[in-house]
C-alpha positions in Angstrom: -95.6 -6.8 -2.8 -93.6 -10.0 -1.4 -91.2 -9.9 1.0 -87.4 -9.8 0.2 -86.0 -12.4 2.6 -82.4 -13.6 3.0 -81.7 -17.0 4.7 -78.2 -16.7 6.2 -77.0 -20.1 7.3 -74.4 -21.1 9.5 -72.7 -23.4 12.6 -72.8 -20.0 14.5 -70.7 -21.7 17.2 -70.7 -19.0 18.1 -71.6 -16.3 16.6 -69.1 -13.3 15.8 -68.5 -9.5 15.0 -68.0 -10.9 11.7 -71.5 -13.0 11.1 -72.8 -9.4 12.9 -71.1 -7.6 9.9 -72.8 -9.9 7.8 -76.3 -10.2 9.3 -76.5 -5.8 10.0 -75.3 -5.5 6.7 -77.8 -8.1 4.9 -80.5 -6.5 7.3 -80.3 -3.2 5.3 -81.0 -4.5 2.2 -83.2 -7.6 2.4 -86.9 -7.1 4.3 -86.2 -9.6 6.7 -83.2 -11.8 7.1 -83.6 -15.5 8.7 -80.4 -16.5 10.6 -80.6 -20.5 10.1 -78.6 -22.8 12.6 -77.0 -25.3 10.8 -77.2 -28.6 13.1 -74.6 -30.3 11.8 -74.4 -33.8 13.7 -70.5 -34.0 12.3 -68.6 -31.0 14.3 -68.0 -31.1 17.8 -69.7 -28.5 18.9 -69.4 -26.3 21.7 -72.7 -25.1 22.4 -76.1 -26.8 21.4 -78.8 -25.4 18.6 -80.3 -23.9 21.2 -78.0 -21.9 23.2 -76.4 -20.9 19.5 -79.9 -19.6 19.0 -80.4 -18.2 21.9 -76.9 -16.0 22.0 -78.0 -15.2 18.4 -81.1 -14.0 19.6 -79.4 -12.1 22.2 -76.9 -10.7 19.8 -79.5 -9.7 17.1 -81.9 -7.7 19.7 -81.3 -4.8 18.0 -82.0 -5.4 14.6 -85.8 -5.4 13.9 -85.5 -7.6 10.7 -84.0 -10.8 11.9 -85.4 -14.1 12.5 -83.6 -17.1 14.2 -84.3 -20.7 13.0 -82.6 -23.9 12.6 -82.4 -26.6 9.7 -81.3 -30.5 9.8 -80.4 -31.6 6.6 -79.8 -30.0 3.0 -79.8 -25.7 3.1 -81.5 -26.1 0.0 -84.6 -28.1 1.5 -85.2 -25.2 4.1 -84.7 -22.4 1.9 -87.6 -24.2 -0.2 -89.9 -24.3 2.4 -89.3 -20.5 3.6 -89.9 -19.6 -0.1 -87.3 -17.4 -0.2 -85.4 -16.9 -3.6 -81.3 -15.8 -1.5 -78.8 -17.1 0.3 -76.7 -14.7 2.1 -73.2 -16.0 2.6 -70.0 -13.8 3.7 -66.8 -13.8 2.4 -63.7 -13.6 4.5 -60.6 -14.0 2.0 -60.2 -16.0 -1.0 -59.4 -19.2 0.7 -63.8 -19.1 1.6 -64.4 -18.8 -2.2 -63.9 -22.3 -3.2 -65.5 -23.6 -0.7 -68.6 -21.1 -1.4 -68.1 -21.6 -4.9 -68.9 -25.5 -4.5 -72.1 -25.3 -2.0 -73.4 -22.3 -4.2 -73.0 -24.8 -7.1 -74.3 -27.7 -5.7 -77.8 -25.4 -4.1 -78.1 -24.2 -7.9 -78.1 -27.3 -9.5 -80.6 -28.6 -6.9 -82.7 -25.0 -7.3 -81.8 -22.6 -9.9 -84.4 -20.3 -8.4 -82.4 -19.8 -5.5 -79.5 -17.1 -5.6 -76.6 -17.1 -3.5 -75.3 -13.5 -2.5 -71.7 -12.8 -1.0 -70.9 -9.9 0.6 -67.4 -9.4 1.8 -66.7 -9.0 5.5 -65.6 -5.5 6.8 -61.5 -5.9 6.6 -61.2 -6.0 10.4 -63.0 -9.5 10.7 -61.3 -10.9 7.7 -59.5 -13.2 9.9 -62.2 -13.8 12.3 -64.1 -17.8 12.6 -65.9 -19.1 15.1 -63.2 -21.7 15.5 -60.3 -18.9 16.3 -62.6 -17.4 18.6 -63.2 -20.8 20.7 -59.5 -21.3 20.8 -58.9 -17.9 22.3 -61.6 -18.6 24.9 -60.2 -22.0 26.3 -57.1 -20.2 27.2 -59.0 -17.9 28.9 -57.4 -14.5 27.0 -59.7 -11.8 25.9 -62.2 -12.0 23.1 -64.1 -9.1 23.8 -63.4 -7.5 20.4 -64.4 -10.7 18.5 -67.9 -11.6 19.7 -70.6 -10.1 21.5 -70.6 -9.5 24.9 -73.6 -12.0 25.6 -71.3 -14.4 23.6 -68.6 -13.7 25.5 -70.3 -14.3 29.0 -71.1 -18.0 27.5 -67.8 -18.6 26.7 -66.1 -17.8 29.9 -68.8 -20.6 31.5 -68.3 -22.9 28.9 -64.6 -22.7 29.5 -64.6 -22.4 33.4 -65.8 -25.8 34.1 
């Protein structure tokens, strides 16, 4: 019997309680979930590829399942390659479902063999991005409730210099 794998992309910059919600949650159902850094060359990001993979690494420890990659170029093309049939993608509020709604369209009509699933993030990250969390950090106030504490331990460096 094949493996049921998941790819769950993202920026991951950086990662938070809520892509953990997603991830643990995707973990229970799928045989092995790939966490896939998205290196998109058009954001400003804070940290590079590899520290994002590195503090998702870090974060993921405990979850036997997981692997860490990261893709240039079209979601779609990776996802081929893997030969995995999902994309796991979390929801935050309805203002995330267009948006969704358009890239799962878009990764269909390029692969109809490849199924997007959503799963709602627990209600207490519903307001939770990476972006928020980066915000927080520069002014140095707490963000120990919104990221892990590895992540947090990169952010106060980041921000300190």
């Amino acid at each position: 019997m094949s493996k049921k794998q998941a790819i769950c992309p993202g920026s991951f910059d950086p990662i938070t309680f809520g892509h953990m919600d997603i991830i643990s949650r995707g973990a229970n159902v799928f045989d092995e979930v790939i966490i896939v850094v998205a290196n998109n060359e058009s954001k400003d990001s804070l940290f590079t590829v590899k520290e994002r993979m590195d503090l998702i690494s870090k974060a993921t420890k405990d979850i036997p399942n997981v692997k860490i990659d990261a893709c240039n170029g079209l979601l779609i093309d990776y996802v081929r390659t893997t030969g995995a049939k999902v994309i796991l993608r979390g929801l935050r509020a309805v203002s995330d479902f267009e948006y969704e709604m358009q890239i799962t369209s878009i990764n269909r009509k390029l692969d109809e063999s490849v199924e997007t699933f959503f799963v709602m993030t627990n209600n207490q990250y519903s307001f939770l991005s990476s972006s928020i969390v980066k915000e927080v950090a520069k002014y140095h106030s707490p963000v120990s409730d919104l990221v892990p504490p590895v992540v947090e331990a990169a952010l106060k460096e980041k921000f300190s210099k």
